[in-house]
Backbone as XML, in Angstrom:
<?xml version="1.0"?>
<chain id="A" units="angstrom">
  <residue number="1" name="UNK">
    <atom name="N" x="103.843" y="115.918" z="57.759"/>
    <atom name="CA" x="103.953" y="114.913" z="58.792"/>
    <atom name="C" x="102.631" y="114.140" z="58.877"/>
  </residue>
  <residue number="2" name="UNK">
    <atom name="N" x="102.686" y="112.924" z="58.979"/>
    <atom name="CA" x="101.160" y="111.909" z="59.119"/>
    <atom name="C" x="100.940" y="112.204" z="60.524"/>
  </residue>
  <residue number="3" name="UNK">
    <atom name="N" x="99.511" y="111.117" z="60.661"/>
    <atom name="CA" x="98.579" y="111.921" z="61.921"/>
    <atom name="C" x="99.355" y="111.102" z="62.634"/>
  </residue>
  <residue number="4" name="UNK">
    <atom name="N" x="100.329" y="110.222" z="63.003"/>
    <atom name="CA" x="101.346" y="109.199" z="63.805"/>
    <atom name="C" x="102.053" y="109.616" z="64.180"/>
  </residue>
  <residue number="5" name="UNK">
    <atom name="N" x="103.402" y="110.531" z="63.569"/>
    <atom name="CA" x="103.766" y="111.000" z="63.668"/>
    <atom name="C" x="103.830" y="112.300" z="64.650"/>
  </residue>
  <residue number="6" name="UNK">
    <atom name="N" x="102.541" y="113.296" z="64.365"/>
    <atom name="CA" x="101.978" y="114.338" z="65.039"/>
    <atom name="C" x="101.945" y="113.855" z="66.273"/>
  </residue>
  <residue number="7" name="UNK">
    <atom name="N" x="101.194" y="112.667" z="66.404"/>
    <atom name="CA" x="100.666" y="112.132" z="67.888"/>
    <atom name="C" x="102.482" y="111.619" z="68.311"/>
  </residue>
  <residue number="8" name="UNK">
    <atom name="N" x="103.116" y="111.549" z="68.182"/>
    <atom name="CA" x="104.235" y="110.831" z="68.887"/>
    <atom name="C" x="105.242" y="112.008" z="69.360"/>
  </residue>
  <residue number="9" name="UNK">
    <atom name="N" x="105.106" y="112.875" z="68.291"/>
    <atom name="CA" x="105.563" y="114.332" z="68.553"/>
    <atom name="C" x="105.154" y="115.148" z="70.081"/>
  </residue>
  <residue number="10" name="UNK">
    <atom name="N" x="103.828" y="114.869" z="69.968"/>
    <atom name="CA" x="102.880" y="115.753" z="70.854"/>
    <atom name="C" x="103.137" y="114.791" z="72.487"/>
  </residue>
  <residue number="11" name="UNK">
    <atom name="N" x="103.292" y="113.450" z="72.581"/>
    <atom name="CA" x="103.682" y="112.791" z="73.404"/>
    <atom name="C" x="105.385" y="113.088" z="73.708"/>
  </residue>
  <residue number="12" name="UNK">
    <atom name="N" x="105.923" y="113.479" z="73.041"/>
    <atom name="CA" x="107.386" y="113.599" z="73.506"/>
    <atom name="C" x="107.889" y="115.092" z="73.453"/>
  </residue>
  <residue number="13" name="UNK">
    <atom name="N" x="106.838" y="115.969" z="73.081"/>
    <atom name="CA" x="106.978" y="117.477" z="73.886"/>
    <atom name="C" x="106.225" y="117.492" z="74.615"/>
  </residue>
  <residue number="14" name="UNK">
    <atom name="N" x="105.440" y="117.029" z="75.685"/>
    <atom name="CA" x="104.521" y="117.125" z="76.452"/>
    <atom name="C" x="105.336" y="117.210" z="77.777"/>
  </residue>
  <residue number="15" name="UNK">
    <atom name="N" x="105.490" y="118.010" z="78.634"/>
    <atom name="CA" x="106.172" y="118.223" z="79.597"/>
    <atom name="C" x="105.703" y="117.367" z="80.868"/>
  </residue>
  <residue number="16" name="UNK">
    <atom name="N" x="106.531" y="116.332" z="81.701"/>
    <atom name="CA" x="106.421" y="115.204" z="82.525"/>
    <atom name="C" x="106.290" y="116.642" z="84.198"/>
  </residue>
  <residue number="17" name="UNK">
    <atom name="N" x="105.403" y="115.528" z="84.767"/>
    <atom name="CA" x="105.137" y="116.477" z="86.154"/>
    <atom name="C" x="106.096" y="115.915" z="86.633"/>
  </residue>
  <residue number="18" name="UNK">
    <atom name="N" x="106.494" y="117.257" z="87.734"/>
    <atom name="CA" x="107.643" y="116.687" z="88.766"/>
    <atom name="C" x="107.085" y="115.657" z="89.846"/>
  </residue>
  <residue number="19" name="UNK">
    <atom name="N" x="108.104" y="114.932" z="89.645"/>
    <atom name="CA" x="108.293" y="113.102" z="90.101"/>
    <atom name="C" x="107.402" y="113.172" z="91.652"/>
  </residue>
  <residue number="20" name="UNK">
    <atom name="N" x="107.360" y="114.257" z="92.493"/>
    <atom name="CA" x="107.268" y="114.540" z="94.150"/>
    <atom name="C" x="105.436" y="114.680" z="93.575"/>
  </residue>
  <residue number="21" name="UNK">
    <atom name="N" x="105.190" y="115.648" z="93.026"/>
    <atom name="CA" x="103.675" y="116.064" z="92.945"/>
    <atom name="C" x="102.799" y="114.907" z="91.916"/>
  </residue>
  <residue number="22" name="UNK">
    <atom name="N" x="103.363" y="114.100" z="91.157"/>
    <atom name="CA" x="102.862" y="112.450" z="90.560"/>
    <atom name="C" x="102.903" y="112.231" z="91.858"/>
  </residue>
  <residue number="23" name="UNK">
    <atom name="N" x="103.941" y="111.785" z="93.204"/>
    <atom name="CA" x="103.654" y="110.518" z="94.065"/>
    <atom name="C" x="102.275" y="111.623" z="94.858"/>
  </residue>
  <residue number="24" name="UNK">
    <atom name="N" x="102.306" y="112.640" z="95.241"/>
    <atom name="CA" x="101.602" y="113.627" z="96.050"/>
    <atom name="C" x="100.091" y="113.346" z="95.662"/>
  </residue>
  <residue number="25" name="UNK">
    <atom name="N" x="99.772" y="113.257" z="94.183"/>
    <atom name="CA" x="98.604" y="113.068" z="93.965"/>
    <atom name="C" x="98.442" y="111.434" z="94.040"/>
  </residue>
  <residue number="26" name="UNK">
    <atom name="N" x="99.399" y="110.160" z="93.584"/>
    <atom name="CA" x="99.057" y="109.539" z="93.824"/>
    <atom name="C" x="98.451" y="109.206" z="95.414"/>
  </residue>
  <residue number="27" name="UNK">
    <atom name="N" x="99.045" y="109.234" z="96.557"/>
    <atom name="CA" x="98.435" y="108.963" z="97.830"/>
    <atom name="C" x="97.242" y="109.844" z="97.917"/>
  </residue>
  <residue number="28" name="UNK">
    <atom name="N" x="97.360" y="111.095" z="97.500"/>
    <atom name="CA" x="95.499" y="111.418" z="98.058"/>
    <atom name="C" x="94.458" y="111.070" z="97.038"/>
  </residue>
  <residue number="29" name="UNK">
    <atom name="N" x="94.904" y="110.404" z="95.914"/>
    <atom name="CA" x="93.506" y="109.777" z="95.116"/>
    <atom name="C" x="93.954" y="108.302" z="95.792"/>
  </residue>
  <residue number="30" name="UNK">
    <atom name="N" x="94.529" y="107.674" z="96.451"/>
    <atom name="CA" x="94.830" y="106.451" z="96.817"/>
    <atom name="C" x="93.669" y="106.782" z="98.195"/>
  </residue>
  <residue number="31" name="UNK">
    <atom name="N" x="94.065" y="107.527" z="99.306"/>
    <atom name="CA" x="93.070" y="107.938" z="100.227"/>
    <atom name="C" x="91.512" y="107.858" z="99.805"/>
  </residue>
  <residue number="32" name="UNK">
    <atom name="N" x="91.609" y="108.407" z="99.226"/>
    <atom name="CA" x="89.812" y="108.724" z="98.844"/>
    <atom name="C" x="89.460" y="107.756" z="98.387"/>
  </residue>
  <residue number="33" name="UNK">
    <atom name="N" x="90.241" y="107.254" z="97.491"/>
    <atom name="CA" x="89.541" y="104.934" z="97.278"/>
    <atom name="C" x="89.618" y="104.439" z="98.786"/>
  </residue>
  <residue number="34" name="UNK">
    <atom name="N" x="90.858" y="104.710" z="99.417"/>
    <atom name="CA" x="90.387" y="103.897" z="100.782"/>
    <atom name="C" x="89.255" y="104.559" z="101.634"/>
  </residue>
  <residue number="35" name="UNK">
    <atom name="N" x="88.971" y="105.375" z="101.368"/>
    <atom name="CA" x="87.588" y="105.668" z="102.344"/>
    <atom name="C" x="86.761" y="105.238" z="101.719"/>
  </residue>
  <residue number="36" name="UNK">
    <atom name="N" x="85.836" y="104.825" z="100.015"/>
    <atom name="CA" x="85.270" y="104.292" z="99.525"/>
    <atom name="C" x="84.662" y="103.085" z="100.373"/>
  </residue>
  <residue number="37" name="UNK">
    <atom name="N" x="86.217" y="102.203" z="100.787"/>
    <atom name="CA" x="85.755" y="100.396" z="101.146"/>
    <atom name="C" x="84.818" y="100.621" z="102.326"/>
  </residue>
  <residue number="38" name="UNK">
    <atom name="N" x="84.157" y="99.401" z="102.201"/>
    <atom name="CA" x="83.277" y="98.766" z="102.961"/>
    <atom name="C" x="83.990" y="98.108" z="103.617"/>
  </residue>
  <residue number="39" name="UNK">
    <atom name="N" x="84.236" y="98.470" z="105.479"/>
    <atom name="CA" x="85.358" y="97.087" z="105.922"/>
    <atom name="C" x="84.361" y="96.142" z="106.300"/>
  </residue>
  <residue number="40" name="UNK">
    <atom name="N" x="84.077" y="95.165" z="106.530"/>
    <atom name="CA" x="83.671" y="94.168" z="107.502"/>
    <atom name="C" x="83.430" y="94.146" z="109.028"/>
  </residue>
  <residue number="41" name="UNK">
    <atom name="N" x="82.389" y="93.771" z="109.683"/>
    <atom name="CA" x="82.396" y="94.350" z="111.230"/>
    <atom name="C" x="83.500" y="93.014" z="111.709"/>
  </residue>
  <residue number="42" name="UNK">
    <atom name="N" x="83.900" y="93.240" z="112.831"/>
    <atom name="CA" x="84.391" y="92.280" z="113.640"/>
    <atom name="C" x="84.193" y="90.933" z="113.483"/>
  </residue>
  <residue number="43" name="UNK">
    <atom name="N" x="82.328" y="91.045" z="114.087"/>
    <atom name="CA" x="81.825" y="89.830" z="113.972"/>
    <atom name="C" x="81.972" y="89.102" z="112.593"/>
  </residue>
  <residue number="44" name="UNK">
    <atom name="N" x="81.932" y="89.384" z="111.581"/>
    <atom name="CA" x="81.778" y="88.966" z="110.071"/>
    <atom name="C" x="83.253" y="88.167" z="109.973"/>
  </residue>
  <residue number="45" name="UNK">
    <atom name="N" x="84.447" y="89.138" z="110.224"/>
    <atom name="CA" x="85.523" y="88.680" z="109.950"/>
    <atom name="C" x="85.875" y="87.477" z="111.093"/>
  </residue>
  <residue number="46" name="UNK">
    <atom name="N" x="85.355" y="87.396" z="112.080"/>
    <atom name="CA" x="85.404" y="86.155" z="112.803"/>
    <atom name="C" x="84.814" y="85.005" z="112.389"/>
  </residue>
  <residue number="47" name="UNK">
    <atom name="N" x="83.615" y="85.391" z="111.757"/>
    <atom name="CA" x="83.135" y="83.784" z="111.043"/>
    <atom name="C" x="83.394" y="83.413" z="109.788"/>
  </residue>
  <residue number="48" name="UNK">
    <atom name="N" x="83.874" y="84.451" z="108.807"/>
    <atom name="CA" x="84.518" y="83.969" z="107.795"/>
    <atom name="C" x="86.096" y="83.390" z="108.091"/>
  </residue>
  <residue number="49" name="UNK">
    <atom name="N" x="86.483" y="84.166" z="109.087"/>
    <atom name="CA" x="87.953" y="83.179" z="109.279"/>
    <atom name="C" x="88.066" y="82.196" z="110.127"/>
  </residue>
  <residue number="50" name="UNK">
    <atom name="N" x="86.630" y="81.476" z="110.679"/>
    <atom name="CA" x="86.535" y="80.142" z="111.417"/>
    <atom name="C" x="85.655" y="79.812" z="110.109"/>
  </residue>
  <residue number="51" name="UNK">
    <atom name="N" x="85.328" y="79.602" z="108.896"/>
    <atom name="CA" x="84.749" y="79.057" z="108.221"/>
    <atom name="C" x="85.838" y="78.655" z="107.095"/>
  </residue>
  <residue number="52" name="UNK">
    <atom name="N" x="87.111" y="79.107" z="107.343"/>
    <atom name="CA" x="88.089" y="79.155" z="106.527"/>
    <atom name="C" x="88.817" y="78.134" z="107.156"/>
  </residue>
  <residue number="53" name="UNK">
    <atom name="N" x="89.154" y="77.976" z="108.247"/>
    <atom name="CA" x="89.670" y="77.440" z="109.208"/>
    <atom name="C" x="89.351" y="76.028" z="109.350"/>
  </residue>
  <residue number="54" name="UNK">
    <atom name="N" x="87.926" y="76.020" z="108.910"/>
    <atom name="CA" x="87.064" y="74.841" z="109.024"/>
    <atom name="C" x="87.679" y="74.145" z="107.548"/>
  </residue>
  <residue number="55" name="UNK">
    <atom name="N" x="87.223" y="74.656" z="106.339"/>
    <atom name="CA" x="87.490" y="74.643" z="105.064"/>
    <atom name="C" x="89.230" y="73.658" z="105.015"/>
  </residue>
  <residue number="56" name="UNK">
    <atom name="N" x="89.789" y="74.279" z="105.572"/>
    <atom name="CA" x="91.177" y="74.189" z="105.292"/>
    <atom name="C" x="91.732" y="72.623" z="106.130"/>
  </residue>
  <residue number="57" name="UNK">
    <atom name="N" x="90.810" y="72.522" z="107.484"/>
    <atom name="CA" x="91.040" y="71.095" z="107.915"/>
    <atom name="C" x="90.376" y="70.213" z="107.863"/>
  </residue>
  <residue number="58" name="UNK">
    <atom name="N" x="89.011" y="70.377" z="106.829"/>
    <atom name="CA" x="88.636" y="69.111" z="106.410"/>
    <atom name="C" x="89.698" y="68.906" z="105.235"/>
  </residue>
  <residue number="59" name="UNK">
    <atom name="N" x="90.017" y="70.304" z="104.258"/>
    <atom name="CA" x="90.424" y="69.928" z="103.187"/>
    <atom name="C" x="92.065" y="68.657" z="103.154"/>
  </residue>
  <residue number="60" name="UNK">
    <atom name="N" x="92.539" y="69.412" z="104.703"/>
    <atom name="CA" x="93.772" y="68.723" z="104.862"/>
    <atom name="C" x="93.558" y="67.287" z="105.144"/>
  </residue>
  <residue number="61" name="UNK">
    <atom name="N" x="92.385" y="66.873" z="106.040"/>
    <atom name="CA" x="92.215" y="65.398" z="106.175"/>
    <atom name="C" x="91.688" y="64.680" z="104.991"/>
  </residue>
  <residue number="62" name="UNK">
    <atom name="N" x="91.064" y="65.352" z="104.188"/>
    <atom name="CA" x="91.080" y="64.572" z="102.929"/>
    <atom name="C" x="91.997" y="64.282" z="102.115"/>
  </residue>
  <residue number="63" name="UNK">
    <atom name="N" x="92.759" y="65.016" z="101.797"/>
    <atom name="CA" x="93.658" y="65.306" z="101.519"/>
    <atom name="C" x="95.179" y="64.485" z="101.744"/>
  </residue>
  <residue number="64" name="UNK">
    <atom name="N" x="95.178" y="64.120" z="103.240"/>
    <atom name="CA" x="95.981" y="63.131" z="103.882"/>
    <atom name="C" x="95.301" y="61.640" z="103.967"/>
  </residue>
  <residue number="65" name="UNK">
    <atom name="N" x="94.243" y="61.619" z="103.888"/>
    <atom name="CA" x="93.644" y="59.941" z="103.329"/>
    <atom name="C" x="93.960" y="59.923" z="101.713"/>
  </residue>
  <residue number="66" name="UNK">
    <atom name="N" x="93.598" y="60.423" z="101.085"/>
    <atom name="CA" x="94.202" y="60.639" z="99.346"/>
    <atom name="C" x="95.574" y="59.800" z="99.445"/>
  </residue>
  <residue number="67" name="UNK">
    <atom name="N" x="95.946" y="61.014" z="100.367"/>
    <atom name="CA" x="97.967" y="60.447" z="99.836"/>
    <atom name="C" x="98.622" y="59.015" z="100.577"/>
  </residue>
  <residue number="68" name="UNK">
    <atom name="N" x="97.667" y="59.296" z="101.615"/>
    <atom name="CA" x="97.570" y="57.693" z="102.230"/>
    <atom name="C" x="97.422" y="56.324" z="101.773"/>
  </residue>
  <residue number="69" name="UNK">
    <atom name="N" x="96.077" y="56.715" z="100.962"/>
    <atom name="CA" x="95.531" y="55.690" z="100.267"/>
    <atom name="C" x="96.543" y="55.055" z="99.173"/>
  </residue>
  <residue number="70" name="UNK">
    <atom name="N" x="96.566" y="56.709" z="98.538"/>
    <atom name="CA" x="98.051" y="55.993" z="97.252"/>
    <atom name="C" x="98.902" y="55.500" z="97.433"/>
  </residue>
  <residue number="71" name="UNK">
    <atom name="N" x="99.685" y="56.032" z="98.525"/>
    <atom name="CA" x="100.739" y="55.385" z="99.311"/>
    <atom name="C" x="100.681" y="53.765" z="99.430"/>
  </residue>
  <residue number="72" name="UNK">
    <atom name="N" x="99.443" y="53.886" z="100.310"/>
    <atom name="CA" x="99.603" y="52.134" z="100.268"/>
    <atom name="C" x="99.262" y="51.220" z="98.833"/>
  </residue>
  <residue number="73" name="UNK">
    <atom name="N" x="98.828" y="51.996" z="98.102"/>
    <atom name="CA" x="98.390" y="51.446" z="96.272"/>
    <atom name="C" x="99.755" y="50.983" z="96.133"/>
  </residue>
  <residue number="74" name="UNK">
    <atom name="N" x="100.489" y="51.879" z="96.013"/>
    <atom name="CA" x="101.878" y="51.870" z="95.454"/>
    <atom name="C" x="102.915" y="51.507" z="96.174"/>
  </residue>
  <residue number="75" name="UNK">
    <atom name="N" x="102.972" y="51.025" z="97.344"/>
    <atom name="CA" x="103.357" y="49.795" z="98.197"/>
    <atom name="C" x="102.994" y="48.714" z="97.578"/>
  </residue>
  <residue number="76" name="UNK">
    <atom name="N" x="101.922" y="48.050" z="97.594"/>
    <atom name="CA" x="101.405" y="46.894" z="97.451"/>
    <atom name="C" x="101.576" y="46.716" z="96.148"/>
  </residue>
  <residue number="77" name="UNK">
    <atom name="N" x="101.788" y="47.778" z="94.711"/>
    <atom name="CA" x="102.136" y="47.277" z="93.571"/>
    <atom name="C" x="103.339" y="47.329" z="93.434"/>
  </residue>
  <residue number="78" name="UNK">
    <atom name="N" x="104.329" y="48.125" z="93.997"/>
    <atom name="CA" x="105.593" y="47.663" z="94.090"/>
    <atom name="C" x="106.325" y="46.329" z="94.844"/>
  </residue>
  <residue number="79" name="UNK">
    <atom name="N" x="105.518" y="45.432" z="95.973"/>
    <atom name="CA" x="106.220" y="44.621" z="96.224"/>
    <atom name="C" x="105.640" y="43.267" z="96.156"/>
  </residue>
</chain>
């Protein structure tokens, strides 16, 4: 038998864990990454989401002069 072979062998007698103790370990190595994070204090997440806030309605008023502007382009070359 080639070394491909061997290895494909050894992958398909390899006995699969029961389906309950895979999800079992998945959530407590999932836990222990979530205690890892760094959350953000309060304050932080308040000024990044008024700096977002900010971001998002200049972006929209520019945004609405743009389509404005074209608008009337393409008025005035259509008539």
């Amino acid at each position: 038998m080639s070394k491909k072979q061997e290895k494909v062998a050894d992958v398909v007698e390899a006995p699969r864990e029961n389906p309950l103790k895979r999800f079992t370990k998945y959530v407590e190595e999932s836990r222990v990454e979530l205690r890892k994070i760094t959350w953000p204090t309060l304050q932080t997440t308040k000024k990044v989401s008024i700096a977002v806030l900010g971001f998002v309605a200049v972006m929209a008023v520019l945004l609405g002069l743009v389509d404005l502007g074209l608008s009337s382009l393409i008025k005035a070359l259509l008539s």
